[in-house]
Every structure is written in structure tokens, then in C-alpha cells.
C-alpha positions as CSV (number, residue, x, y, z in Angstrom):
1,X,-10.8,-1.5,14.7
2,X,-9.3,-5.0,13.7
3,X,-7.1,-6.7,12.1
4,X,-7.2,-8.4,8.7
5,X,-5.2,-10.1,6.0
6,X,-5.3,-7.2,3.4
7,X,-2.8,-6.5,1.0
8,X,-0.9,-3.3,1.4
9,X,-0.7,-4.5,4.8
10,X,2.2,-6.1,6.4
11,X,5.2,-3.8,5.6
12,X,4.0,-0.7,3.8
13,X,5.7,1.8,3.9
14,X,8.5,0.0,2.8
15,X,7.0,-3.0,1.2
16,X,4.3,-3.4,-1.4
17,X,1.6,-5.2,0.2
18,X,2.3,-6.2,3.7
19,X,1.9,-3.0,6.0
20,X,-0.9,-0.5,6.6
21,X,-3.3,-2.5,8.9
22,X,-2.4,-5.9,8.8
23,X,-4.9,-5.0,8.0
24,X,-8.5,-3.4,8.9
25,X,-11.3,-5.8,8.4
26,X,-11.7,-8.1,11.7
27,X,-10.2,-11.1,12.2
28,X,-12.5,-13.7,13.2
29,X,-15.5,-13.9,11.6
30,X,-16.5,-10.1,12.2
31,X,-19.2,-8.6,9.2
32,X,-18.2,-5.3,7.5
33,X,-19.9,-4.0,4.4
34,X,-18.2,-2.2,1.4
35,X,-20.8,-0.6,-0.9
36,X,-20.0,-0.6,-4.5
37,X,-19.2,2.7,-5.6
38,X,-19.5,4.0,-9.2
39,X,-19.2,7.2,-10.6
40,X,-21.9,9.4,-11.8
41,X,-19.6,12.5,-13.0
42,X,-18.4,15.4,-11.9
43,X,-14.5,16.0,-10.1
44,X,-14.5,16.9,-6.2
45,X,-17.2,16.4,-4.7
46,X,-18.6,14.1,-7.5
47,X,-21.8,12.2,-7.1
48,X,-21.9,8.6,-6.7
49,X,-24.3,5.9,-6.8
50,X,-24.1,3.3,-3.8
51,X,-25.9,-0.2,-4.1
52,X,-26.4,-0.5,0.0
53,X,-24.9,-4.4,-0.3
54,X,-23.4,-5.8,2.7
55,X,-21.5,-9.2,2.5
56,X,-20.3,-11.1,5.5
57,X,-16.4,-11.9,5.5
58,X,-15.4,-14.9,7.5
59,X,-12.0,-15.2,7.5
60,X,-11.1,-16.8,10.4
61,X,-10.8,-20.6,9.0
62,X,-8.3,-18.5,6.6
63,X,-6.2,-17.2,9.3
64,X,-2.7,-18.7,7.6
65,X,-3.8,-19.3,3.6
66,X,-5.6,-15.8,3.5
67,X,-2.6,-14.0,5.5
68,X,-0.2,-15.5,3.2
69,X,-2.1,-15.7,-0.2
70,X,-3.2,-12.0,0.4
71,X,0.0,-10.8,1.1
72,X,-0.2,-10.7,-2.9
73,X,-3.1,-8.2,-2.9
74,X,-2.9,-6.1,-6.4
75,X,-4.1,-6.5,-9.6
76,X,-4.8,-5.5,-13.3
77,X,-6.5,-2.9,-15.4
78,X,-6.1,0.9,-15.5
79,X,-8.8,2.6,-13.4
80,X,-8.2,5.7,-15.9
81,X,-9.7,3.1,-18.9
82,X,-13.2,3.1,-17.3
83,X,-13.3,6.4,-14.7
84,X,-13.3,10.3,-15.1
85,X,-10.3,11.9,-13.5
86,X,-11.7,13.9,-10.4
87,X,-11.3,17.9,-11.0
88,X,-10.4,19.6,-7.9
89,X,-9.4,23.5,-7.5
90,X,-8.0,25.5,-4.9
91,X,-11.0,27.7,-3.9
92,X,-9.1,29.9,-1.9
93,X,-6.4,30.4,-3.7
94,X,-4.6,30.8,-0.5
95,X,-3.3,27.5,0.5
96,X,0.2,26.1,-1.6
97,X,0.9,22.8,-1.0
98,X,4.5,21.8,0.7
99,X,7.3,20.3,-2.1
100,X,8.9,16.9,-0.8
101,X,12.2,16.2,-2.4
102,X,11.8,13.3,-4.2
103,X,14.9,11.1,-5.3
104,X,13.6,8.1,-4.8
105,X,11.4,7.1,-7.5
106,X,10.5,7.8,-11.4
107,X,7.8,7.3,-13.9
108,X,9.1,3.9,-15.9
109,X,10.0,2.4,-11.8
110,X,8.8,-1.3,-12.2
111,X,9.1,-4.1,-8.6
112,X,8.0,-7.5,-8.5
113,X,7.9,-9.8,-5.4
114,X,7.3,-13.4,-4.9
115,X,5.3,-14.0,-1.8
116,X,5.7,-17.6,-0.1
117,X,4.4,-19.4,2.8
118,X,7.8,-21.3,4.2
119,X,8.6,-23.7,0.8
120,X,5.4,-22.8,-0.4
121,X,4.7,-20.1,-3.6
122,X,1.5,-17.7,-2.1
123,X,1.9,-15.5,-5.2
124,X,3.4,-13.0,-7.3
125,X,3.2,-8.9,-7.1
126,X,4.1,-5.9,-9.2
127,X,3.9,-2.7,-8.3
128,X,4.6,0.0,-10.8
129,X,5.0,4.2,-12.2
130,X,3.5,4.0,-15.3
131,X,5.0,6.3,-18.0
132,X,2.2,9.1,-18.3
133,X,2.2,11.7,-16.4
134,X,-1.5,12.3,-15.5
135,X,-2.7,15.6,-14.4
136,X,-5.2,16.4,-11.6
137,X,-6.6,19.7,-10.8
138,X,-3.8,21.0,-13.3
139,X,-1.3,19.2,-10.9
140,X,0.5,16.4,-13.1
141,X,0.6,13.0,-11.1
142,X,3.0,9.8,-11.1
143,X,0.1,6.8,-11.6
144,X,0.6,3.9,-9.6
145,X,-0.7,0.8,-10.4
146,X,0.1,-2.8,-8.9
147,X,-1.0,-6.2,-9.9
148,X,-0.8,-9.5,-8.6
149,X,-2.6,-12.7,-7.8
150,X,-2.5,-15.9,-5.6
151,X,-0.6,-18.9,-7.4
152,X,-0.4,-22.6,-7.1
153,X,-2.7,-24.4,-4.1
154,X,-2.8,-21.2,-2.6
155,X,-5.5,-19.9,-5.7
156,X,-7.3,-22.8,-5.4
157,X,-8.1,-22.5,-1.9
158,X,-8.2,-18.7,-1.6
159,X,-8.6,-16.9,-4.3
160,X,-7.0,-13.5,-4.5
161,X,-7.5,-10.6,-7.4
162,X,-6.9,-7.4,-6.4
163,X,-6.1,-4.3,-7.7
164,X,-4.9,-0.7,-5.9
165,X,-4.1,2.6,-7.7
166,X,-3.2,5.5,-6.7
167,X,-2.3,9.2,-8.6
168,X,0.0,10.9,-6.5
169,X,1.0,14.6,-6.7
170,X,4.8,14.9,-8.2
171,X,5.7,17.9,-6.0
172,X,4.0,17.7,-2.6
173,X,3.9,13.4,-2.7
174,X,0.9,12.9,-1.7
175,X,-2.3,11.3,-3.3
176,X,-5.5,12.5,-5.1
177,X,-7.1,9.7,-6.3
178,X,-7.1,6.4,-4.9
179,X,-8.5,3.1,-6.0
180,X,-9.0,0.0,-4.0
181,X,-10.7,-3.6,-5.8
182,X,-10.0,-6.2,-3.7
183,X,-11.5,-9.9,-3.8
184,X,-10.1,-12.5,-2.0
185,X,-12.1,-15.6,-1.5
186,X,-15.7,-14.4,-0.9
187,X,-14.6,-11.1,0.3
188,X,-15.0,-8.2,-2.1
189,X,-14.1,-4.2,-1.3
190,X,-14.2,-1.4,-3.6
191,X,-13.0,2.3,-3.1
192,X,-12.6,5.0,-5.0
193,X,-11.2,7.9,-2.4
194,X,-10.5,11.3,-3.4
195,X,-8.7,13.5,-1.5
196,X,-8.2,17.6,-1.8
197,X,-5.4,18.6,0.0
198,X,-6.4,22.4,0.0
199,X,-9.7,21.7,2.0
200,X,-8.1,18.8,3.4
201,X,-11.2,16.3,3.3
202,X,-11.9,13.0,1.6
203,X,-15.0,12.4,-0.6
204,X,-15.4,8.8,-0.1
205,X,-18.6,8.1,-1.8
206,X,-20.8,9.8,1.0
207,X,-22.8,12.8,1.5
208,X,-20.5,13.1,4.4
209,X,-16.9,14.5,3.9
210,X,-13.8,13.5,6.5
211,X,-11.4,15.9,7.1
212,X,-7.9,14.6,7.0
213,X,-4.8,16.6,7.8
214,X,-2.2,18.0,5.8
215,X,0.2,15.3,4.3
216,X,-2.1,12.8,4.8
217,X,-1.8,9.6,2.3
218,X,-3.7,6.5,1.5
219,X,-2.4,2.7,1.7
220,X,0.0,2.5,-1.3
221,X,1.1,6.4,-1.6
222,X,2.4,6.0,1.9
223,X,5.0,3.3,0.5
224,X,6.1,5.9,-2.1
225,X,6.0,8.8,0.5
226,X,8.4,7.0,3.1
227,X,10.7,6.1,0.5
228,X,11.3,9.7,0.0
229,X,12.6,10.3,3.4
230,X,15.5,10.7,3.8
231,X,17.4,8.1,6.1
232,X,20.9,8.9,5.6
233,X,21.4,10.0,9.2
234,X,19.0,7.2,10.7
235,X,19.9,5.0,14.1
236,X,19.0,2.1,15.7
237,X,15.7,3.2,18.3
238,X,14.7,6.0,15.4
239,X,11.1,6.2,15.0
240,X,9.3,6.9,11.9
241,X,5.6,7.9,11.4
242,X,3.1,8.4,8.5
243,X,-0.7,9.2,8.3
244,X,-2.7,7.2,6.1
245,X,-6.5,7.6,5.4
246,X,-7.9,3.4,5.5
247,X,-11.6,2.6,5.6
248,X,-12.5,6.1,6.5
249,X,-10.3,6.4,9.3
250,X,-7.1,7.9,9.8
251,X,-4.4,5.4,10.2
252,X,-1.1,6.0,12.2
253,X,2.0,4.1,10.3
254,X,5.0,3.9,12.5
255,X,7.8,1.7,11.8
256,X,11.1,2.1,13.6
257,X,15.2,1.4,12.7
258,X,16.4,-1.4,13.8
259,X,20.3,-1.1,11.8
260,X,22.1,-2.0,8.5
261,X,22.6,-5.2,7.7
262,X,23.9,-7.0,4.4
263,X,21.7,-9.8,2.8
264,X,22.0,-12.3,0.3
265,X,18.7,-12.7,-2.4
266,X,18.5,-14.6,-5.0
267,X,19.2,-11.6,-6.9
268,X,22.4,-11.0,-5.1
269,X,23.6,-9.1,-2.3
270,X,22.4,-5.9,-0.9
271,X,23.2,-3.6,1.6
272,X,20.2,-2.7,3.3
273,X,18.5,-0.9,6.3
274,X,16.0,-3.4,8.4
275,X,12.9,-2.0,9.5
276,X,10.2,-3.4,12.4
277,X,6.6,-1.9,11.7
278,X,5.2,-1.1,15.8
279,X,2.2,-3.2,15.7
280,X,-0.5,-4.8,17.5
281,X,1.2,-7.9,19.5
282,X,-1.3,-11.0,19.9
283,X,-3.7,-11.3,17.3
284,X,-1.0,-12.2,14.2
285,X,2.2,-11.9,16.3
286,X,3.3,-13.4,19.3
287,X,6.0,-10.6,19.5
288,X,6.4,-7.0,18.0
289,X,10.0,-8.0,16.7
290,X,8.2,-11.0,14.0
291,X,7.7,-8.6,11.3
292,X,10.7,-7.4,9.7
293,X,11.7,-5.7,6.3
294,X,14.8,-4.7,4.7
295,X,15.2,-1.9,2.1
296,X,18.1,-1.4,0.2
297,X,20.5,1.6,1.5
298,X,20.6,4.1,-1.2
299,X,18.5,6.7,-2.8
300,X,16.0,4.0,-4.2
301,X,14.9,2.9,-0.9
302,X,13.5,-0.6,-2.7
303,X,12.1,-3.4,-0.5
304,X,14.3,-5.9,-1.0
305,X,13.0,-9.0,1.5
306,X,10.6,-9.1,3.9
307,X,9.5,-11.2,6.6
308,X,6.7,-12.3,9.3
309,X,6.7,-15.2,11.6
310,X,2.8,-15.2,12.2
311,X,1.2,-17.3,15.3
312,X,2.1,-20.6,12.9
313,X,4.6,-20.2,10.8
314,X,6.5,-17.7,8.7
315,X,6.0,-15.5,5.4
316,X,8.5,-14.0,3.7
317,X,8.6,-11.8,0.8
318,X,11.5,-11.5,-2.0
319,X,12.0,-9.1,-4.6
320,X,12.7,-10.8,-7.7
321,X,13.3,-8.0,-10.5
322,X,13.7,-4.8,-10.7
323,X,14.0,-1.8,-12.8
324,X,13.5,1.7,-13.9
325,X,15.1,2.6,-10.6
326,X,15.8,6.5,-9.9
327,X,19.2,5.8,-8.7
328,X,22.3,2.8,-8.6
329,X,21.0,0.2,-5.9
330,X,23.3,-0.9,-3.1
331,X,23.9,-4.0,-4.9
332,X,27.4,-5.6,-3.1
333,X,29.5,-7.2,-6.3
């Protein structure tokens, strides 16, 4: 496994396109094919047609544009205008899933970032609960949809359009359907993942099946999932862990409390809770302590800034607007 510029990468959970793998295609040049993965019909266990394409992805002249500019990663249209919704049952009719208080977030819930690269704009991201409440397997869903691109010199030299969805079960907060469309530069990924919690396996595309385990989530439910945690109690060493399914293997998310601090935006002033994802020290980072996030300290539990000093230089994430939100944010007047 390696590392890659991906969005979702840097700071999920708690920020919109930094965190999960930072990511999980190699760095350096390595070759990794994505088939192309369309559906035929049918829910669980649908068929689906894979063109065996392979490109190769060489990133590592990219190192610093693509780290920054993909930081964006996210993009446009509604999966639900050109898919079937999967149908999955519980067979047994044994297994309930677990009910995770949720106070965090709400259909309507809209967050846009600027990404930059020191004094320079990478791009722009939004990551948002769209309104319907979709239902899967007779479970009803909040949709998740984010959207962003590369701006400036940044799209000119690296192109990024991406796109991630996911539908995420409104009791037990975890996913069912996720969608990944990525292009950035010459590199091009597409997923469509569906995940049954009561057999607990993934249909990926495949004849073959994984098995996941129970709360298991994908790249951008795990954002939503940790902001449901609740940190009220939380001190400085505290550890925090997450499971996410990436690239047909199970990823382990940890991210631990570093303390409360107050920051100044240019939105304003928040009172927040700084966060350090544990990472992989060398290959992006000299040191585990240059990736940082802070999310606001209430009920919300909203990115508010991010920030990693990569092996040259530094890129840093802002919220810019925000709204929707479940619950008053920790705004200091």
C-alpha cells in the first residue's frame, strides 16, 4: 500500500478531502488500474460490466501541484440522475443494525473550503446533505454529495474534477452506496461500492465479495461518522479510530487530540478542538505533528481550518461558508 494525493485524503474524518490515505495510489510513478464500472441492474449483488482498462499514473513530477490541487477532490452531478439505487434485504432477518446518536449533522447541511498552496488558490470544495431523504433497502438515507475543482494555475497544470457520493443510513451512520469519480491530470478512478451491513460484505464490481466488519464506512461517510462522536469529555493523548473500506482494503483511520485552541478565520473566531491524523512519517511528512486540523467545539463538529507542511512547503485549508448546521457553532463574538 502507498501513498497518493487523493482527495478525501488528508484530514478526513474531520475534514472534507484531506484524510483517509493521503492517499492510496503510490507515490512515485507506481501503475494501478481502475476498471470502469457500470451498472447492468439489479440491487445487492448487482451485475456489472468491467472494460479491463489499465492506465498508468505518474504522479511523482506532481508531488506538490497534485498534493495541493487534489486536496480539492469532489465534484458535480447526482449519481442518483444516471444509476439504480442498489436493493439490499436482511436475509436473516436476524441481524438489527446498532443506532448512533446523531446531533451533528442534517439534511439542508452545506460547507465550502478554499484549498491554497501558501499565497497560492489550489481550489474550492463543497461538501453537502442534500434535502431528499433517499431510501435503501427500505432504510431512508442522508445523500452526500461534494463538488469541487482546481482553480487558477493550479487547473492549468493539473487538472482536477472529481466527484464522491455517498448514501449513508440515518440510524446506524454508516454507508450503503458509495461513489468515487475522480480525474486529476491523466489519472482517472471510478467506484461504485456497495456495502450490506447484515452480511457485512462489499460488492465492488467483482465476482468476488470482501467482507468488512460491522461499522465499517467508506472515505467520505467516515467524516460524517466521526463527527458524531461525541468529544465532550476528550484530552490531550486521546486516541480515536475508524474503519474505512478504500480500494478494496480495509483502512484504519486514527487521529488523536491534541487540545482546544481558539482561532481566527476569515469568517471569525472559533473555538475549536485541534486534531493530528497518526500517519506515515517520510514519504509527505517529515514529522507526524505536520498535519493538523481544527474542528469547531460544539455539536456541529465543522472543520473549520486545516493544515499540512508537506516535504516543501505548506497547504492549508479554510472554511469559507457555512450553513444548514444542526446546531449553534462555537463562533466567539
Amino acid at each position: 500500500m502507498g501513498f497518493s494525493p487523493n482527495p478525501f485524503t488528508f484530514f478526513i474524518p474531520f475534514l472534507p478531502t484531506f484524510f483517509i490515505s493521503i492517499s492510496y495510489n503510490k507515490w512515485g510513478g507506481d501503475s494501478k488500474s481502475y476498471p470502469t464500472i457500470p451498472y447492468k441492474k439489479e440491487g445487492f449483488g448487482i451485475g456489472f460490466e468491467i472494460p479491463l482498462k489499465q492506465k498508468l499514473t505518474q504522479m511523482k513530477k506532481f508531488v506538490i501541484i497534485g498534493t495541493a490541487v487534489t486536496v480539492v477532490g469532489l465534484a458535480a452531478s447526482s449519481f442518483r440522475n444516471e444509476k439504480q439505487l442498489p436493493e439490499i434485504t436482511n436475509e436473516t432477518q436476524i441481524k438489527e443494525l446498532p443506532v448512533q446518536k446523531n446531533e451533528a449533522f442534517k439534511r439542508g447541511e452545506s460547507l465550502s473550503f478554499r484549498m491554497h498552496y501558501g499565497i497560492i488558490d489550489a481550489g474550492v470544495a463543497t461538501l453537502s446533505v442534500t434535502d431528499e431523504a433517499v431510501e435503501i433497502g427500505g432504510r431512508k438515507t442522508f445523500h452526500v454529495v461534494g463538488i469541487g475543482k482546481s482553480r487558477g494555475a493550479f487547473d492549468w497544470v493539473f487538472k482536477v474534477r472529481d466527484r464522491y457520493e455517498t448514501y449513508i443510513d440515518e440510524q446506524a451512520i454508516v454507508p450503503w452506496l458509495f461513489v468515487r469519480r475522480v480525474s486529476e491530470g491523466s489519472y482517472t478512478c471510478n467506484q461504485d461500492y456497495i456495502f450490506n451491513h447484515y452480511s457485512e460484505k462489499v460488492n465492488v464490481g467483482e465476482p468476488k465479495l470482501y467482507d468488512i466488519q460491522p461499522n465499517m464506512q467508506d472515505m467520505v461517510s467516515a467524516f460524517y461518522h466521526a463527527r458524531t462522536m461525541d468529544l465532550s469529555g476528550a484530552k490531550p493523548g486521546d486516541i480515536y479510530s475508524i474503519n474505512a473500506f478504500v480500494d478494496k482494503e480495509v483502512f484504519p483511520v486514527k487521529i488523536k487530540f491534541i487540545g482546544r485552541e481558539t482561532i481566527k478565520t476569515d469568517l471569525g473566531t472559533f473555538k475549536c478542538l485541534k486534531f493530528r491524523p497518526i500517519i506515515q512519517q517520510g514519504r509527505i511528512f517529515k514529522h507526524e505533528e505536520d498535519l493538523n486540523i481544527w474542528i469547531s467545539d460544539d455539536k456541529n463538529h465543522i472543520p473549520i481550518q486545516g493544515q499540512a507542511n508537506v516535504l516543501v512547503g505548506s497547504i492549508k485549508m479554510d472554511l469559507t461558508s457555512y450553513s444548514g448546521l444542526a446546531n449553534p457553532v462555537a463562533k466567539v463574538d
